[in-house]
TIGU-741411 format. One record per residue: residue in three letters; residue number from 1; z, y, x of N, C-alpha, C, O in turn. Coordinates in nm, 4 decimals. Each point is the difference from the previous one (the first is absolute). Example, Ala and Ser with C-alpha at 12.3 -4.5 7.8 and 13.67 -1.06 7.14 Angstrom:
# residues 2
[node ala,1,[0.7800,-0.5690,1.3190],[0.0000,0.1190,-0.0890],[0.0000,0.1200,0.0900],[0.0665,-0.0019,0.1036]] [node ser,2,[-0.1385,0.1069,-0.1386],[0.0060,0.1190,0.0820],[0.0730,0.1090,-0.0770],[0.0169,0.1108,0.0509]] 
This chain:
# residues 149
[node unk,1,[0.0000,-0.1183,0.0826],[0.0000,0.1183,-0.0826],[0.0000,0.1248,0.0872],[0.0710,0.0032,0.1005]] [node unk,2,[-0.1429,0.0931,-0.1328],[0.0075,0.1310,0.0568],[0.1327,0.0779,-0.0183],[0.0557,0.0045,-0.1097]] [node unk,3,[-0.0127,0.0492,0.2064],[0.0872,0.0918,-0.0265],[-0.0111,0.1381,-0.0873],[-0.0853,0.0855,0.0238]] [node unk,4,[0.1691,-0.0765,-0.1132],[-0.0121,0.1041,-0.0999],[0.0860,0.0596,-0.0661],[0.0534,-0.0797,-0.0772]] [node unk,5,[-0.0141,0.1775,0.0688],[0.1246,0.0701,-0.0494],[-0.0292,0.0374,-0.1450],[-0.0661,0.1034,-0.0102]] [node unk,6,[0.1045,-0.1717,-0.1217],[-0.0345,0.0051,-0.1177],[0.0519,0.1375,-0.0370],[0.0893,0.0637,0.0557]] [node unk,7,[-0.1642,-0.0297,-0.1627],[0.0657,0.1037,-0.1145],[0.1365,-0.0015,-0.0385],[0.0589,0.1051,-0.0251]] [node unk,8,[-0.0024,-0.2195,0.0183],[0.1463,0.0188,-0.0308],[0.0568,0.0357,0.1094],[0.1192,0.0088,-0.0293]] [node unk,9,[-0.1324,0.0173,0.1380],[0.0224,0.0571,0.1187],[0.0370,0.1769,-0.0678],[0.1152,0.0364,0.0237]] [node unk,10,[-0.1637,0.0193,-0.0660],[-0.0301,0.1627,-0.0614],[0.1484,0.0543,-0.0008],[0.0962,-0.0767,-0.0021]] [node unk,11,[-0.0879,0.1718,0.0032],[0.1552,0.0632,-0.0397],[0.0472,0.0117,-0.1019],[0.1178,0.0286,-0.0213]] [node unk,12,[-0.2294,-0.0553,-0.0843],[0.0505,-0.0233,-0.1472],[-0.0138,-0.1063,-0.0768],[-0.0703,-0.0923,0.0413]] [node unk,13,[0.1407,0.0825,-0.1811],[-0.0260,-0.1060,-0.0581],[-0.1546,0.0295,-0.0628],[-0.0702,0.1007,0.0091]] [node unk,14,[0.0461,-0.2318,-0.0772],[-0.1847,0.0114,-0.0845],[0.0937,0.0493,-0.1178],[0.1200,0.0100,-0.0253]] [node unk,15,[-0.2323,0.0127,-0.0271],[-0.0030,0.0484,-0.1789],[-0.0766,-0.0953,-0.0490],[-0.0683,-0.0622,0.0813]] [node unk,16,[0.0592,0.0237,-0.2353],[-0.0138,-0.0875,-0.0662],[-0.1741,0.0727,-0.0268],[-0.0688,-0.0654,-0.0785]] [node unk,17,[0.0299,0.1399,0.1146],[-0.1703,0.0389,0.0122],[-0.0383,-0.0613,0.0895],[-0.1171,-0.0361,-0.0120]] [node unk,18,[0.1771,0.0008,0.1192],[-0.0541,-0.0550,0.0904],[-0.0713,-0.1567,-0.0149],[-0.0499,-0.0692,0.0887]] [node unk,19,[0.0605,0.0489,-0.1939],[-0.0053,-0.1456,-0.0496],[-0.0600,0.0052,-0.1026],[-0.0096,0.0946,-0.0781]] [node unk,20,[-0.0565,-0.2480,0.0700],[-0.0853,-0.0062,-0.1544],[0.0332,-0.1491,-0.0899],[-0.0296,-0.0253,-0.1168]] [node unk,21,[0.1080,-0.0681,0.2269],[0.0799,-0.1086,-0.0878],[0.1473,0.0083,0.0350],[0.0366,0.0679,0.0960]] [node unk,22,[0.0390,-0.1278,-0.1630],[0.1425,0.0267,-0.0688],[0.0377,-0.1757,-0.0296],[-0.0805,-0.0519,-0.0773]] [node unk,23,[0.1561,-0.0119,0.1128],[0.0542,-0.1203,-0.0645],[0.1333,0.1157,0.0540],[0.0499,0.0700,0.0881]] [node unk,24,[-0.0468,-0.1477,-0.2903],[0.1903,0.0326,-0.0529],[0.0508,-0.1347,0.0136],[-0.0596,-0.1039,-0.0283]] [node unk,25,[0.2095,0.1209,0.0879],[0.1045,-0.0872,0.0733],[0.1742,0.0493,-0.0992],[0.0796,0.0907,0.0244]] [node unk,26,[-0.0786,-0.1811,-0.1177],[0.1459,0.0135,-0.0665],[0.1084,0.0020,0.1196],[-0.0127,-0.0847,0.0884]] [node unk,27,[0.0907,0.1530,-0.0835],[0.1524,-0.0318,0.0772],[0.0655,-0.0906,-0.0460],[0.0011,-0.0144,-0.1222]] [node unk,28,[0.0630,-0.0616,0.1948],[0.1079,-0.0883,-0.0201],[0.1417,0.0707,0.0252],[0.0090,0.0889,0.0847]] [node unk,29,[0.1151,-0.1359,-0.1697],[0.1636,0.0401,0.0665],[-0.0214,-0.0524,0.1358],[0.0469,0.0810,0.0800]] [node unk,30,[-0.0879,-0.1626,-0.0326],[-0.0145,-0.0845,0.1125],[-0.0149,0.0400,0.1324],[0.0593,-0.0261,0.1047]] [node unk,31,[-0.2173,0.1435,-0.1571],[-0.0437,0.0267,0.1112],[0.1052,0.1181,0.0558],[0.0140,0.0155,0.1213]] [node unk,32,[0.0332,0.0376,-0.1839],[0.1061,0.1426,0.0097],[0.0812,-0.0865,0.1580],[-0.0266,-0.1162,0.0308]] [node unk,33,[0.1149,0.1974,0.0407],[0.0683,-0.0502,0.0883],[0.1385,0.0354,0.0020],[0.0331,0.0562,-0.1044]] [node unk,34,[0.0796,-0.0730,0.2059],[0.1458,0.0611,-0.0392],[-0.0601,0.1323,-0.0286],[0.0328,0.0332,-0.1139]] [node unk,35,[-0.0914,0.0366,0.1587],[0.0289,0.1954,0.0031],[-0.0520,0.0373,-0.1417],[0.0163,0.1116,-0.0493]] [node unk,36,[-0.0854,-0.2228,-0.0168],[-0.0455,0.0682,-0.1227],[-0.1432,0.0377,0.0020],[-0.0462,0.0917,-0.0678]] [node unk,37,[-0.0447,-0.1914,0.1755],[-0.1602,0.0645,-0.0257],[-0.0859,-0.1419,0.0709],[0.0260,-0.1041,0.0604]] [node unk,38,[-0.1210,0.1659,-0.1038],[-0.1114,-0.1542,0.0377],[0.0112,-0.0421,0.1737],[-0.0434,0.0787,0.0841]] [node unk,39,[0.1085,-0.2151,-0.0437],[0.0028,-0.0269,0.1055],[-0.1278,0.0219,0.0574],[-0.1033,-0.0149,-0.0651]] [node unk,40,[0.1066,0.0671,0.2440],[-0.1127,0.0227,0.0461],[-0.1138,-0.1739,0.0167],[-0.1085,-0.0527,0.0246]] [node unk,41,[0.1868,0.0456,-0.0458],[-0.0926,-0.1460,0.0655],[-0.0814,-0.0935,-0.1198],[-0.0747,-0.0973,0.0103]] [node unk,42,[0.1391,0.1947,-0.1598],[-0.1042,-0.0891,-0.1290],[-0.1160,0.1106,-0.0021],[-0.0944,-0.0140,-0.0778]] [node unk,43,[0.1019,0.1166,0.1583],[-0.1692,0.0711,-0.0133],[-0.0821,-0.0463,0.0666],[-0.1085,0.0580,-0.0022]] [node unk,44,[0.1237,-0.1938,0.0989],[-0.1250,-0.0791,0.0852],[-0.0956,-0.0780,-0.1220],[-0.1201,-0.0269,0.0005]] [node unk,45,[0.2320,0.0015,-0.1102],[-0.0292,-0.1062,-0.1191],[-0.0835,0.1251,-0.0853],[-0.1176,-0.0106,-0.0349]] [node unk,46,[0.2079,0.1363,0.0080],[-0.1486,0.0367,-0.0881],[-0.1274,0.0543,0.0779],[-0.1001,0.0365,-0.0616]] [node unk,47,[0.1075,-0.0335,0.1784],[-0.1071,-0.0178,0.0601],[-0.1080,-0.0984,0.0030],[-0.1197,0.0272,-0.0093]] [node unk,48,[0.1642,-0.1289,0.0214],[-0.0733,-0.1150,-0.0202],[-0.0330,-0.0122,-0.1597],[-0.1157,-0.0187,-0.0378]] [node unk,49,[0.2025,0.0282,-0.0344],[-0.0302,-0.0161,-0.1087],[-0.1354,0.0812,-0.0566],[-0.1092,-0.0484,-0.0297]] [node unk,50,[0.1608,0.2121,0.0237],[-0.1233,0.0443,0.0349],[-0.0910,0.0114,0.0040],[-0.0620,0.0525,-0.0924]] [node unk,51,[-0.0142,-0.1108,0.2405],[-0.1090,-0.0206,0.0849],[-0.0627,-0.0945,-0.0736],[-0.1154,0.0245,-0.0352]] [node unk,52,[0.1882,-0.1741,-0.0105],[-0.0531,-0.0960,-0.0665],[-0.0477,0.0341,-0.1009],[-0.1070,-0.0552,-0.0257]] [node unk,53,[0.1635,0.1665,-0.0857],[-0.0391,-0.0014,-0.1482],[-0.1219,0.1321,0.0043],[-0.0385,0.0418,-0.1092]] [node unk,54,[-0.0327,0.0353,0.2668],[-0.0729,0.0653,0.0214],[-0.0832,-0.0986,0.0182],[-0.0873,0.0403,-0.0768]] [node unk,55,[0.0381,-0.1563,0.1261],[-0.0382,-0.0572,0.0865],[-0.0440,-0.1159,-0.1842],[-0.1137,-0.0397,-0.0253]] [node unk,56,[0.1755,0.0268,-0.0208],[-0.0196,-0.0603,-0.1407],[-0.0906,0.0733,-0.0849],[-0.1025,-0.0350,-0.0585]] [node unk,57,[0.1804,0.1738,0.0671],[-0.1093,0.1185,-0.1022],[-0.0983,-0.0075,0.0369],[-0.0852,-0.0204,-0.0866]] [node unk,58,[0.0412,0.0305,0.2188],[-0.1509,0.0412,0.0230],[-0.0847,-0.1404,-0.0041],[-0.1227,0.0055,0.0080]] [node unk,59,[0.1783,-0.1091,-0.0182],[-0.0592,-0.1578,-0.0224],[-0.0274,-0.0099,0.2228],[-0.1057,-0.0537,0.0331]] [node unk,60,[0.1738,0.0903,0.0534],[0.0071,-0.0578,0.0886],[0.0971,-0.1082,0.0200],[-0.0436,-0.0385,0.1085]] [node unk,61,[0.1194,-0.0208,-0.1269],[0.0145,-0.0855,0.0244],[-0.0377,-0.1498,0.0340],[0.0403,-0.0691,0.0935]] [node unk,62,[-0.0967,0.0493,-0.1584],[-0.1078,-0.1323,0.0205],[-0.1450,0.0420,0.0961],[-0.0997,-0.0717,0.0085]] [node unk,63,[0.1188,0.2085,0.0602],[-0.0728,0.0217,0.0907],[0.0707,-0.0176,0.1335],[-0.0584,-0.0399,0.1008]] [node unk,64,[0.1788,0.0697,-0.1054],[0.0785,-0.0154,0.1179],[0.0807,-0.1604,-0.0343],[0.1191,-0.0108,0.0292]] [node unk,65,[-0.1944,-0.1086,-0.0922],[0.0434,-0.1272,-0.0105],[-0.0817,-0.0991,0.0523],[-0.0548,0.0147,0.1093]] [node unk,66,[0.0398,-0.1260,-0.1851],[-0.0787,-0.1194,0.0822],[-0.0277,-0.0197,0.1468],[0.0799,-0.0850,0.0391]] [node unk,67,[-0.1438,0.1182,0.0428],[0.0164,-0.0190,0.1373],[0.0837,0.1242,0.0773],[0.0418,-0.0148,0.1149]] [node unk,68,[-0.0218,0.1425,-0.1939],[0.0846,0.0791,0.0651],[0.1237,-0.0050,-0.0366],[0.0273,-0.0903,-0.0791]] [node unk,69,[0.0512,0.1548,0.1098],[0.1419,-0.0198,0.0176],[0.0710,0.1426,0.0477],[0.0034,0.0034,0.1230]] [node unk,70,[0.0575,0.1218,-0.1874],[0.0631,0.0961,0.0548],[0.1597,-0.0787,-0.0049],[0.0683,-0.0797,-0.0641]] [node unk,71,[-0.0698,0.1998,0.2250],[0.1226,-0.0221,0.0205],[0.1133,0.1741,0.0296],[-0.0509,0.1000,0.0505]] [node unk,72,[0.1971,-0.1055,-0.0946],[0.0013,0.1204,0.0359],[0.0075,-0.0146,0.1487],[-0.0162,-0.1136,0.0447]] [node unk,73,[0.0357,0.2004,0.0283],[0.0298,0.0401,0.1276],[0.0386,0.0908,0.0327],[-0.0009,-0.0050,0.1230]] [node unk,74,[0.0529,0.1291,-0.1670],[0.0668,0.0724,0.0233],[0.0483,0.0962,-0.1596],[-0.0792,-0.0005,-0.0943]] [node unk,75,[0.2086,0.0738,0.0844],[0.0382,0.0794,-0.0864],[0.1131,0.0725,0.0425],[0.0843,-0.0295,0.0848]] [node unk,76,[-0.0975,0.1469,-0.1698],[0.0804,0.1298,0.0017],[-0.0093,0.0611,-0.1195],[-0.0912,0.0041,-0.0826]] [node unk,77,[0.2483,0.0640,0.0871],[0.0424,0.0965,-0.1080],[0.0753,0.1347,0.0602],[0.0767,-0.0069,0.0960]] [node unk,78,[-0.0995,0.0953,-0.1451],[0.0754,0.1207,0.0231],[0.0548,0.0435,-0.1133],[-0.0737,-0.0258,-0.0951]] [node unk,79,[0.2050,0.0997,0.0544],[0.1199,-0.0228,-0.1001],[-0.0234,0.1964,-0.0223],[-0.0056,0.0651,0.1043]] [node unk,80,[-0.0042,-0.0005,-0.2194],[-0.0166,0.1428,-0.0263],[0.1488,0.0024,-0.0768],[0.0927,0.0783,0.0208]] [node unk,81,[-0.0995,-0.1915,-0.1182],[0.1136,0.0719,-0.1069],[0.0578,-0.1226,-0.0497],[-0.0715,-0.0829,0.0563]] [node unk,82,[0.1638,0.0104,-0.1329],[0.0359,-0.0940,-0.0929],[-0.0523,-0.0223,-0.1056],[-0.0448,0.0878,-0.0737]] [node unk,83,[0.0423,-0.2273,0.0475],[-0.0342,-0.0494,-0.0901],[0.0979,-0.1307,-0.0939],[0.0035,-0.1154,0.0429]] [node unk,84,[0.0561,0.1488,-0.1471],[0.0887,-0.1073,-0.0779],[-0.0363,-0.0901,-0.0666],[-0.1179,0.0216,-0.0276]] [node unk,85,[0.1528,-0.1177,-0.0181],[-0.0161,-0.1087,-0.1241],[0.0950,0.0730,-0.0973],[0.1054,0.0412,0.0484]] [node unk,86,[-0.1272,-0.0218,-0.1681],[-0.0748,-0.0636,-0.0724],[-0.1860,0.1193,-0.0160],[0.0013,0.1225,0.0115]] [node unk,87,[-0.1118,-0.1932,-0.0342],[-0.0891,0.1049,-0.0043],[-0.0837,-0.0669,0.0197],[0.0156,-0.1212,-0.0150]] [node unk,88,[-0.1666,0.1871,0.0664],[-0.1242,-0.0725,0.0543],[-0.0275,0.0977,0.1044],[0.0650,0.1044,0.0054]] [node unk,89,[-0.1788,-0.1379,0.0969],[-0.0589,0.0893,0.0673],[-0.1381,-0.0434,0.0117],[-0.0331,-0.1076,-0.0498]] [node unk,90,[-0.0524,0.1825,0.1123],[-0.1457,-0.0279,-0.0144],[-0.0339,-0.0072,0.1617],[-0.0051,0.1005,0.0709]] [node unk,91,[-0.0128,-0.2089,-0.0331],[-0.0738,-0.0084,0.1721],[-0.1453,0.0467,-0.0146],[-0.0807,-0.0809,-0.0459]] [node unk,92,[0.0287,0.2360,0.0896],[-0.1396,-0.0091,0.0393],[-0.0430,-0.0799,0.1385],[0.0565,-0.0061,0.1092]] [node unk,93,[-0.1920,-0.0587,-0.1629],[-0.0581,-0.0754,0.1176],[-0.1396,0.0985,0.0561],[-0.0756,0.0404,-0.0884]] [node unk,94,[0.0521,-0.0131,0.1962],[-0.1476,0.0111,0.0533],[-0.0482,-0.0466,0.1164],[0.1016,-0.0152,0.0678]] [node unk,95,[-0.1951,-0.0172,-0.0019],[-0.0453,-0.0695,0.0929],[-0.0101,0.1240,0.0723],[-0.0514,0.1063,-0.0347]] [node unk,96,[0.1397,-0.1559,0.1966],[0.0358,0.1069,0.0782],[-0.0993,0.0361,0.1269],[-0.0591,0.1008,0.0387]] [node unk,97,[0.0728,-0.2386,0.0054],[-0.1199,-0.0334,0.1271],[-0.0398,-0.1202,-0.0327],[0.0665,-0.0911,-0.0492]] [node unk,98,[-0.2057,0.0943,0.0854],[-0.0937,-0.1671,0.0068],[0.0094,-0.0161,0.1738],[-0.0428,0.0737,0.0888]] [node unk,99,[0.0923,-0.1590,-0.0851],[-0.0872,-0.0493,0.1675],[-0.0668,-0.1077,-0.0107],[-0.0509,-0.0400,-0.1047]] [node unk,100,[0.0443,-0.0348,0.2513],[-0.1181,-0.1283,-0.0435],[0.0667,-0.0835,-0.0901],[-0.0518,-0.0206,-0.1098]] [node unk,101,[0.2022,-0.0516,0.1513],[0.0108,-0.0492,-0.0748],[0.1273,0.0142,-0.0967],[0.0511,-0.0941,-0.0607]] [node unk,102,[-0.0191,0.1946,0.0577],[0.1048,0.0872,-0.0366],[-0.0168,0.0422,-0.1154],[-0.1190,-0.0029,-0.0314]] [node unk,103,[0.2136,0.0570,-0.0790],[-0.0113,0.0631,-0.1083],[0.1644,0.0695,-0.0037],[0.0907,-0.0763,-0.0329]] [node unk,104,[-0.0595,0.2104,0.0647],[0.1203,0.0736,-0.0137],[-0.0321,0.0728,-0.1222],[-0.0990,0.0703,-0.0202]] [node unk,105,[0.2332,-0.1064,-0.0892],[0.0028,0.0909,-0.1283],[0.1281,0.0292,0.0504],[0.0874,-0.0581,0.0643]] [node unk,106,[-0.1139,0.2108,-0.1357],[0.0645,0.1108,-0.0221],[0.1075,-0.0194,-0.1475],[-0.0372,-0.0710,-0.0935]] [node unk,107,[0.1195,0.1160,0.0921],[0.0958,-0.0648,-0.1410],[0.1417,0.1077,0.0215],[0.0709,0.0385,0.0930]] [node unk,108,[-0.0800,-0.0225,-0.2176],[0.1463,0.1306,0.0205],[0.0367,-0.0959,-0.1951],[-0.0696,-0.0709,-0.0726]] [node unk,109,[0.2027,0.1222,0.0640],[0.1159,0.0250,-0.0505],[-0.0011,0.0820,-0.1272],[0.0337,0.1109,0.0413]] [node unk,110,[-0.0499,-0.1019,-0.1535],[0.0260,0.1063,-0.0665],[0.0825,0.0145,-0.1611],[-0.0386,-0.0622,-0.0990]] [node unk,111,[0.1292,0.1345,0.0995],[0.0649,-0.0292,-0.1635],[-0.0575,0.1387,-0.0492],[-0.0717,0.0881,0.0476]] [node unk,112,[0.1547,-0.1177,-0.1955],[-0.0005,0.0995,-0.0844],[0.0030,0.1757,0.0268],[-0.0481,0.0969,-0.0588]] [node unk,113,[0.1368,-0.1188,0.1875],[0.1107,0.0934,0.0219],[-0.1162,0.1420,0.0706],[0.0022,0.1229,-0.0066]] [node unk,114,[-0.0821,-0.2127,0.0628],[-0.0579,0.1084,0.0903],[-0.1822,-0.1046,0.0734],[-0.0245,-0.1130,0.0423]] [node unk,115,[-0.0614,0.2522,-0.0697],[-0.1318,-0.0253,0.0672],[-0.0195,-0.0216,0.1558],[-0.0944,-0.0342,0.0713]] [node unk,116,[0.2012,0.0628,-0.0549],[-0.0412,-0.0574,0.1910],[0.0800,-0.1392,0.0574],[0.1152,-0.0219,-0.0373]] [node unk,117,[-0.1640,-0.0424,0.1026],[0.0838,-0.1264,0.0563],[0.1125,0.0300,0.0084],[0.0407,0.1074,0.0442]] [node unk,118,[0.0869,-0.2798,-0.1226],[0.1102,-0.0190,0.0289],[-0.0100,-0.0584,0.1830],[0.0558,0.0413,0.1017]] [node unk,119,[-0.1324,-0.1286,-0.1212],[-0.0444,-0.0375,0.1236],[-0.0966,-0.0533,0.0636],[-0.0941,-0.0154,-0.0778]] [node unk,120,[0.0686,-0.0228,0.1877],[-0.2096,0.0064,0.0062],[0.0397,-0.0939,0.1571],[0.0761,-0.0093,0.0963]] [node unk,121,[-0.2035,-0.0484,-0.1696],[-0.0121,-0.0610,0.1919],[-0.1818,-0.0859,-0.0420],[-0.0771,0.0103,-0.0954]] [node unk,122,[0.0752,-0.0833,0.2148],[-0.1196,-0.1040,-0.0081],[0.0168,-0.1303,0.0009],[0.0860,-0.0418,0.0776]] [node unk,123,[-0.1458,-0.0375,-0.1442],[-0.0544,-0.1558,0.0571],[-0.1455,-0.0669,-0.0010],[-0.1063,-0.0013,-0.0622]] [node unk,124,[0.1774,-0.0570,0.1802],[-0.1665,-0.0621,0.1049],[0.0066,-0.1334,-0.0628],[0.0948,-0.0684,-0.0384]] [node unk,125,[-0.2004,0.0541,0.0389],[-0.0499,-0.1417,-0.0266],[-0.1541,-0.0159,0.0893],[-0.1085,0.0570,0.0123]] [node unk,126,[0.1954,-0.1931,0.0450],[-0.1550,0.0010,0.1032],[-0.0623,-0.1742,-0.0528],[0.0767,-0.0917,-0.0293]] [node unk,127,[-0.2178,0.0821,0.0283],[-0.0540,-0.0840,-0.0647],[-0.0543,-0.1117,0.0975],[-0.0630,0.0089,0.1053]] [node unk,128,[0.1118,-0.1228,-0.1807],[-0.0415,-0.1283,0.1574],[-0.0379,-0.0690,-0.0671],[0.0020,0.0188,-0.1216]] [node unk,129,[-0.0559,-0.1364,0.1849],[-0.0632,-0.1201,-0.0523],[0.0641,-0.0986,-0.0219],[0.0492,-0.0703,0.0882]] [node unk,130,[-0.0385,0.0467,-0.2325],[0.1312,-0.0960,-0.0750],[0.0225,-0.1337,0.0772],[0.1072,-0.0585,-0.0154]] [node unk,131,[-0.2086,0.0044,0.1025],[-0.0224,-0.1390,0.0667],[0.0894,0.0152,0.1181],[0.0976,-0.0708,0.0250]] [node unk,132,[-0.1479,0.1843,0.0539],[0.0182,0.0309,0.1389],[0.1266,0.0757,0.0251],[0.0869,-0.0337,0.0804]] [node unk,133,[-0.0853,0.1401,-0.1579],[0.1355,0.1160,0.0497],[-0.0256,0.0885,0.0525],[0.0865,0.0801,0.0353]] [node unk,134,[-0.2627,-0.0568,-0.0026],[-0.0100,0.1078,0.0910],[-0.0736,0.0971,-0.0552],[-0.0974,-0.0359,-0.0663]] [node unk,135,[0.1262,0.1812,0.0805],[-0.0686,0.0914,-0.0711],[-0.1700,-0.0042,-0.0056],[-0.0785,-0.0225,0.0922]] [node unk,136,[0.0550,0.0487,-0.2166],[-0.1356,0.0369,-0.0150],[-0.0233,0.1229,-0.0273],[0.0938,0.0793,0.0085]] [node unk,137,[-0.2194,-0.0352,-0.0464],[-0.0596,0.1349,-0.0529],[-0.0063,-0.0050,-0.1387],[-0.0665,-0.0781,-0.0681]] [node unk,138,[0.1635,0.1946,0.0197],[0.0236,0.0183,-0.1561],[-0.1480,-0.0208,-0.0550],[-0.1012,0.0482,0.0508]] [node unk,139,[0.1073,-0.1310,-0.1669],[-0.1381,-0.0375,-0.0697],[-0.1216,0.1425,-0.0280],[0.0376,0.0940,-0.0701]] [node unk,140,[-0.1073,-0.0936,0.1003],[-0.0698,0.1161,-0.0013],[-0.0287,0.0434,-0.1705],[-0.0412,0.1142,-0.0205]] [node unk,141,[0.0611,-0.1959,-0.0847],[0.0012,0.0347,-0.1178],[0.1356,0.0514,-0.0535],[-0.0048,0.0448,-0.1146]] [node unk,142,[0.1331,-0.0427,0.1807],[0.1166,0.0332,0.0158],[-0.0156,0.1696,0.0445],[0.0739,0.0762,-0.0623]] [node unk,143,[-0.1436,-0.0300,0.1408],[-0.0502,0.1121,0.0412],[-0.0491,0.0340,-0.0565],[0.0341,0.0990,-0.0648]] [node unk,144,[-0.1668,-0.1688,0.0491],[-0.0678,0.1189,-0.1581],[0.0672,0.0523,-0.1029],[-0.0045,0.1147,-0.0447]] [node unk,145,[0.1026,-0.2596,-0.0091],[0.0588,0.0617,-0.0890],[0.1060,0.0848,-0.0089],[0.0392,0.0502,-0.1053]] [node unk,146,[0.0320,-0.0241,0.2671],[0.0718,0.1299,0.0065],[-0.0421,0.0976,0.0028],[0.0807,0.0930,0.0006]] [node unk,147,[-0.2207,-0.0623,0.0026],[-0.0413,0.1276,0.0048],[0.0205,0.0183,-0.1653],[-0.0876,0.0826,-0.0257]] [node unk,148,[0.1252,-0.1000,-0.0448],[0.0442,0.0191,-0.1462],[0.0934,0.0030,-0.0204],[0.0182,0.0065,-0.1215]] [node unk,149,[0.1153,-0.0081,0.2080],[0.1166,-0.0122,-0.0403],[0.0713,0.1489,-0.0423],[0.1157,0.0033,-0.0418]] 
């Protein structure tokens, strides 16, 4: 992978313009922690979660299946404000960087409360060959169809 310093890198949080899909994520009492707010470590899950139900909307999935295979490989979050159970929030997804065989989305955080990220980060998913393990080149119809995202 190339080295690259993403957008969530920025000094600010995104705004919910910045985005054009949204999977809504109910809170659990669960996810809350002692202090009274969403443990940091269940926003890897709506991340993933997410990414998958972006990756569903646009009918890629079964493009990134049968002989391919994503995997994540790297993730990050950066924390603006709190977030509680009980409620929902809306994860925007967008495709951040393509590399060869790389795909980094972009994904922030967002409630009721306010238009700019609770919290924002990326996840990588890099694409290999379900047999082998070793990266391939994101399907080139996977590309076309991000130029629509």
């Amino acid at each position: 992978m190339n080295a690259h310093i993403p957008d969530t890198q920025r000094a600010g949080p995104f705004s919910k313009d910045d985005f054009n899909y949204f999977e809504t994520i109910t809170l659990r009492w669960a996810d809350n922690d002692s202090y009274g707010h969403i443990n940091n470590a269940h926003y890897y899950s709506f991340f993933d979660t997410a990414v998958d139900g972006f990756l569903m909307h646009h009918a890629m999935r079964s493009v990134l299946a049968g002989e391919y295979q994503t995997l994540v490989v790297a993730s990050e979050c950066r924390y603006f404000r709190q977030v509680s159970s009980p409620g929902a929030i809306q994860v925007g997804v967008r495709i951040g960087r393509m590399g060869r065989s790389s795909i980094a989305y972009e994904v922030a955080v967002f409630n009721d409360e306010s238009d700019e990220a609770a919290a924002q980060g990326q996840f990588v998913h890099v694409c290999v060959n379900r047999a082998s393990q070793r990266p391939v080149a994101v399907p080139e119809i996977f590309r076309l169809a991000a130029q629509n995202f």
